[in-house]
N, C-alpha and C positions, 0 to 999 in steps of 0.2 A: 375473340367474339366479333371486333371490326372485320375480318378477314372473308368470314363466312356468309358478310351481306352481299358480296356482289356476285356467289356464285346464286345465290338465298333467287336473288333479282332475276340474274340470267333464264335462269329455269322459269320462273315468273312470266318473264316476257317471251318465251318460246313456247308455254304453255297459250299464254292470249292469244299470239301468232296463229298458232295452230287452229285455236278457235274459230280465229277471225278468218281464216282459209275453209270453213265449213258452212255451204247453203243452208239457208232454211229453206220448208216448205217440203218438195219433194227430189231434193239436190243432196246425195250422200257422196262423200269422200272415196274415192276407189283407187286403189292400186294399178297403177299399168306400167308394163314395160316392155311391151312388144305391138304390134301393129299385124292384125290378121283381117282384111275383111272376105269373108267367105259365105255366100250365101245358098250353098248347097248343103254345108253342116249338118248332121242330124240333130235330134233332139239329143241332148245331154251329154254334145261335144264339149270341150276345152277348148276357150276362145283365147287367147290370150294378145292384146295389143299392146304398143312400145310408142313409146312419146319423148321427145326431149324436155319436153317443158311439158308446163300444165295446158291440159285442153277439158274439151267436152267431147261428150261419143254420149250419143241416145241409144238407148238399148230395149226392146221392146215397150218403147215411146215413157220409157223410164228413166230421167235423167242422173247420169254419176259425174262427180267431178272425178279428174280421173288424175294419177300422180305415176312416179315410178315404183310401180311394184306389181304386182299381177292382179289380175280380175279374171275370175271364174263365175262362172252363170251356166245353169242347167237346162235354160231353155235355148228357141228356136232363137239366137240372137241378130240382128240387125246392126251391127255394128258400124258405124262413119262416123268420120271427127268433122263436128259443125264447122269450128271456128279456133281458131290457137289465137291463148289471150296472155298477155302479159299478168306477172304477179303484180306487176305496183301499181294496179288500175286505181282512180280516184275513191271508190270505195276501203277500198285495202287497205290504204295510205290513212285516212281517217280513223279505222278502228285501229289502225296501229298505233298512229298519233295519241290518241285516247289511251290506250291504255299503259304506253309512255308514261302520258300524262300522270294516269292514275295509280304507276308503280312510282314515280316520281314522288310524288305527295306523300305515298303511304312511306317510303322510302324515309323523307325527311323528318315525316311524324312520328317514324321509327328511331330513327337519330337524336331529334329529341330527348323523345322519352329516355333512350339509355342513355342518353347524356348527364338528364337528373336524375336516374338512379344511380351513376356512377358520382357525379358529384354529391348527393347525399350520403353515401356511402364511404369517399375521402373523406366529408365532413367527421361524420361517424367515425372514422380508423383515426381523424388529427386529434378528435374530441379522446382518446380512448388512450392516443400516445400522451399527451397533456396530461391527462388527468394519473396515469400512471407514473410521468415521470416526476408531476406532483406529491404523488404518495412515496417513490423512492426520494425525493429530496425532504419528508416532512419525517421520513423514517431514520435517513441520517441526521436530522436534527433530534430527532431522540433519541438515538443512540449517542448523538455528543452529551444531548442535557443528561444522560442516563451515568455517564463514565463520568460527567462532572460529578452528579451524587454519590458513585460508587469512591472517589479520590475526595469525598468528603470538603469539596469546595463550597466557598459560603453559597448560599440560594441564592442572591442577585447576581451571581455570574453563570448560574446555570438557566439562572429563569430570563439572561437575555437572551440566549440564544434561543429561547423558544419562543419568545416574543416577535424575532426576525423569520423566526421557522413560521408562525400563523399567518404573521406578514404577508407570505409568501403564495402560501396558501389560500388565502380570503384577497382576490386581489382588489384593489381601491381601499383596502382597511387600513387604520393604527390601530397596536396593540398593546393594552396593558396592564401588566400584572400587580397585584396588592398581594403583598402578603404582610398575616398577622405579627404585630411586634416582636422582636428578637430579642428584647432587651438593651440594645445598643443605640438604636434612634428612638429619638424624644423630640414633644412638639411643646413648646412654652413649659420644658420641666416636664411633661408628661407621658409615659410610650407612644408613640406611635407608631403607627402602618408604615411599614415600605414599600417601596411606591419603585418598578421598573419600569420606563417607558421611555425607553430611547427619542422616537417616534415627536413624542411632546412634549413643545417650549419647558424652561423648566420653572420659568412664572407659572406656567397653567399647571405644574404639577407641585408647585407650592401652595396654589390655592384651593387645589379639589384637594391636598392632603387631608384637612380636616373631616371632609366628609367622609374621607375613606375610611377615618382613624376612629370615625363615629361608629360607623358598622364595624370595623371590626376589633377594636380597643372596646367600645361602651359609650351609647349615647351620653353626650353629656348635656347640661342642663338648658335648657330650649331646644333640641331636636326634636324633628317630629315624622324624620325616615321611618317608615316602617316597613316599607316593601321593597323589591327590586326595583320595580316602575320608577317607586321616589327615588332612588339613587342614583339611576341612569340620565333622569330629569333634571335633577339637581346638577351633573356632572357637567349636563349637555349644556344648560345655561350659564354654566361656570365657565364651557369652553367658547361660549357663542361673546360673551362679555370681554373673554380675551383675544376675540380674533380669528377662533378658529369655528366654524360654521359647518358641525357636522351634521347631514343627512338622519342619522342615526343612530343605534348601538345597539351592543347584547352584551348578556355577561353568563360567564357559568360561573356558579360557586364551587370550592374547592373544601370539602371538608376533611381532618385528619382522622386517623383509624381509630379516635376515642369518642370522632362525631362533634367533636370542636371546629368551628370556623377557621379553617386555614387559611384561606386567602380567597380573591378573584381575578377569573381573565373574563377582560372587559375589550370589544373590539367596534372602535368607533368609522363608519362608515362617511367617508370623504362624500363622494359625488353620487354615488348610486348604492341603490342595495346589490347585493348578492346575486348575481345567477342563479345560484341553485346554493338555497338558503339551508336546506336538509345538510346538504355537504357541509356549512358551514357552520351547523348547531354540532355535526360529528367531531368537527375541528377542536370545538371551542370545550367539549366535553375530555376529550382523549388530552387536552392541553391542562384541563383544569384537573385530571387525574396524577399528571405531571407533577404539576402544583402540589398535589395534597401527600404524594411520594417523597419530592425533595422535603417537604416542612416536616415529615415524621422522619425521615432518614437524621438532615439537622437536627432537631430536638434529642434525638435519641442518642447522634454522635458526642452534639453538647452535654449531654446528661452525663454520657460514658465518662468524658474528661475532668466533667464537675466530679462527679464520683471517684475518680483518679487522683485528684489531686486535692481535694478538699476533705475534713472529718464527714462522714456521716452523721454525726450527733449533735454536732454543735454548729456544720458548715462555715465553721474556718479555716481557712488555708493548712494543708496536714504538713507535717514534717518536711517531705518531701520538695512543697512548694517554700518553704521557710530556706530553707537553704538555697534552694535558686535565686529566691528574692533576695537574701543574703550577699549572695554571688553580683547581683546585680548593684545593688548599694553599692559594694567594696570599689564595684569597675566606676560610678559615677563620682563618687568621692574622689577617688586618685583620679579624677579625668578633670574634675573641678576645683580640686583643693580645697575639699569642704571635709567636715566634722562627722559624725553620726552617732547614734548611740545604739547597743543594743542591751535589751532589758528580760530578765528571765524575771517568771512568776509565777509562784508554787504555792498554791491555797493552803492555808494552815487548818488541820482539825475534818481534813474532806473524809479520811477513815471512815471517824466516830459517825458522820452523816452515812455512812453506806451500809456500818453496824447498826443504827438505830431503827433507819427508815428502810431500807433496803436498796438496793440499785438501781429501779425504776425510780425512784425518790432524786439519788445522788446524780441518774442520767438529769433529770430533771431541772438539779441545782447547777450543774456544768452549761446546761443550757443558757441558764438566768445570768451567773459570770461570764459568759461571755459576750453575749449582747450588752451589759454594762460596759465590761470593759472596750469592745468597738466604739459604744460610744464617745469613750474620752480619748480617741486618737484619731489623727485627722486621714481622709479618705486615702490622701500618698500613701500613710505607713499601712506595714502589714503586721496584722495577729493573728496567729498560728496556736495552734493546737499542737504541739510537741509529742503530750504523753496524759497518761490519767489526768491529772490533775495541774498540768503542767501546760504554761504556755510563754510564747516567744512573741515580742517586740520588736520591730525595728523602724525607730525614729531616725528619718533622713531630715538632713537641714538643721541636724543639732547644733548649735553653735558655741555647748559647751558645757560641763558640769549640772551651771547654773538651772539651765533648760533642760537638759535631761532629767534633774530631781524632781524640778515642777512636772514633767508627765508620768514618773516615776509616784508620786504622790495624789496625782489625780486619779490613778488608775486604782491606789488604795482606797482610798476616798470614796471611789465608785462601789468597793462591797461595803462600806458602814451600815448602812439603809438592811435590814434583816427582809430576807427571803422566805416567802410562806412556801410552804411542802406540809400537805396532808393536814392544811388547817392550822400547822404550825410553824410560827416563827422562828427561824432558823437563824443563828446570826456567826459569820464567817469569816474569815482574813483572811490577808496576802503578803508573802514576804518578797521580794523583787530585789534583782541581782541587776548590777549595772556594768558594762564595758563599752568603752568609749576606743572609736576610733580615733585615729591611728595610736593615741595614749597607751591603751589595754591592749594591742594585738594592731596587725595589718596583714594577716589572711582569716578570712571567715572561719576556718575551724579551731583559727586560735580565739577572736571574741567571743564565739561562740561558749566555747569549755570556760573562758576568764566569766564571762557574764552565771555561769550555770555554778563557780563556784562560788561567787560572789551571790550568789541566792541562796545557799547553803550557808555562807556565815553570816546573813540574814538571819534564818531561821535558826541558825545558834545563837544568835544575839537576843532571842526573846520572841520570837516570832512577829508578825506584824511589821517589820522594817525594813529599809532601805540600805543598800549596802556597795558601793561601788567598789570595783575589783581591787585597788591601789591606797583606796581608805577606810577608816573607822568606820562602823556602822552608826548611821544620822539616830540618833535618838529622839521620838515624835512622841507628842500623846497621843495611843493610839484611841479611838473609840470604840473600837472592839475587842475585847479579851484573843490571849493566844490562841486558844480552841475554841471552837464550834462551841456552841449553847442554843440552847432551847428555851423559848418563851412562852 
């Protein structure tokens, strides 16, 4: 484009020149290039005159300026060169000067202007690379947070990296993300929100927990959030108390595919708002869809595993998980030289309940034994669901006989109190098989069989009792009859 100004110019000022080499008045430009003067001519001869330089020649008292190249005229001509003048007479020299001048100016005002259409135009191409190589680096941050979900990684390792990915994207921002209770973080005993935010101190993210945990656990008593507005307000004064003096904020809410509150990405503005604030409600939306992907993907993988390895009916740990946790006793005991006990426990009379009331009844009564009996065992051990009616113990930290009866006897204990089914009183027992580490067995599939038949001559003993692998069955008053009965 630069290339083509200075021929653009050239022409420009040969055009002026030229101009400026033509009389006004009654002074025309004429071609000469020969020299005749002849005054005997006829009418409607060919005159032709020759000049080295520019002159004047009057010609039927008409004046031409005259140049090299021919002049023809039809009449009677008169032809004589007045005067030979130089081209760079002070006239000349002035309109030339001039329009110098005036290709000059237009010249730099031309320069200019493409100057700043070229410079807004780089602006434009840097603004267009940025902002692209923006979206490829906010797109390989979704493809990381995406394979973290798909390798079923917990949510706070997938949702930092996208909290660095908005970072990124929203520049002068902190970001971060809440989401709804997992079940594994608790605030004063209660669920709470989890809280990602690399970004901020982690005093200021011990003190907005509450509020997060308010929206998104349940107001508790004196809250009075109701809106976005309150939460951001609330948050921003939490952060201004501790030090940190933000400009502002946004949030998007992240809901799950059943319309439950998944979580929020919150992004608090340092020193300025936004550039180009539309870009950064896209951000904060595609970020919070994220959000609302990884908490159903979670839920659902945890559900899978809960449903893997737990009963479906009664949600205690199934078979399957009784023997890992088995596994795992075995290894801590011989790692500490400690005791254990395990206890089998097979309800007396659960038939006659499934003959009488039917199976929705008996599923019903399975339910009620077993929340009794979690109750009487403390959170370490595990209670397991084995089989129909059948379930598995395992007391760590036994320290011996003595303590194993006492849990062995509380967990009978636990059915005496009769269970309503269908309006009526249902009243049940338990016979329970004891095997004692390292005493009864020192691999799990031997306690296991000693403890299952140690339940068996339990329940040949009378039903209702206690029977440890290696001794007599305990003889107790029981409170409840062998069998089932109805009240």
């Amino acid at each position: 484009m630069f290339k083509t100004v200075p021929r653009r110019l050239a022409a420009l000022l040969a055009l002026l020149c030229a101009l400026v080499g033509c009389k006004c008045a009654q002074e025309r430009s004429v071609p000469l290039s020969y020299i005749v003067t002849s005054a005997d001519s006829a009418v409607g001869s060919r005159i032709e005159a020759s000049a080295t330089a520019t002159c004047r020649a009057e010609i039927d008292e008409t004046r031409y300026s005259l140049t090299s190249s021919n002049l023809v005229t039809h009449s009677l001509p008169s032809v004589s060169i007045l005067q030979e003048s130089w081209w760079w007479d002070a006239r000349k020299i002035f309109w030339v000067l001039l329009a110098a001048a005036l290709v000059s100016a237009l010249s730099s005002l031309w320069i200019v202007l493409l100057r700043q259409k070229v410079e807004v135009r780089t602006r434009e191409l840097q603004f267009s690379v940025e902002a692209k190589r923006k979206s490829q680096h906010f797109d390989a941050a979704r493809n990381q947070v995406l394979e973290a979900i798909v390798r079923n990684a917990p949510p706070p390792e997938s949702m930092e990296n996208l909290v660095f990915a908005v970072q990124e994207q929203i520049e002068g921002s902190v970001c971060a993300v809440a989401l709804s209770p997992d079940g594994k973080s608790f605030l004063d005993g209660e669920p709470s929100a989890v809280l990602i935010a690399p970004g901020l101190p982690e005093d200021l993210q011990r003190q907005i927990l509450p509020v997060l945990s308010s929206v998104l656990v349940g107001p508790s008593e004196g809250d009075v959030l109701h809106t976005d507005a309150d939460v951001m307000a609330t948050i921003l004064e939490t952060a201004k108390s501790a030090g940190m003096d933000f400009c502002d904020a946004d949030l998007a809410i992240a809901f799950s595919g059943t319309g439950e509150l998944a979580g929020l990405v919150m992004v608090f503005f340092q020193e300025f708002f936004p550039a180009d604030p539309e870009y950064a409600t896209r951000i904060l939306q595609s970020a919070s869809r994220l959000v609302s992907l990884a908490r159903d993907h979670w839920y659902m993988h945890e559900r899978l595993i809960f449903d893997a390895r737990h009963d479906s009916l009664t949600g205690l740990p199934n078979r399957t998980v009784s023997e890992d946790r088995l596994e795992q006793a075995l290894a801590r005991a011989q790692r500490r030289k400690q005791m254990f006990a395990v206890l089998c426990i097979d309800l007396d009379g659960f038939k006659a309940v499934n003959d009488n009331f039917g199976h929705l009844a008996g599923d019903e009564l399975l339910r009620a034994v077993s929340t009794r009996l979690r109750a009487r065992i403390r959170h370490s051990d595990t209670l397991a669901r084995i089989g129909g009616d059948e379930f598995l113990a395992i007391i760590e930290d036994c320290h011996g006989d003595t303590a194993a009866l006492a849990v062995a006897e509380s967990l009978v204990a636990s059915l005496q109190e009769a269970i309503i089914l269908e309006g009526k009183a249902v009243s049940i027992s338990g016979s329970v098989g004891i095997a004692m580490y390292p005493t009864d067995g020192k691999h799990a599939s031997e306690l296991k069989r000693n403890a299952d038949q140690a339940m068996y001559r339990a329940k040949a003993s009378g039903r209702g009792e206690i029977c440890f692998w290696s001794a007599q069955p305990v003889t107790r008053n029981k409170a409840t009859p062998a069998t089932s009965s109805l009240s």
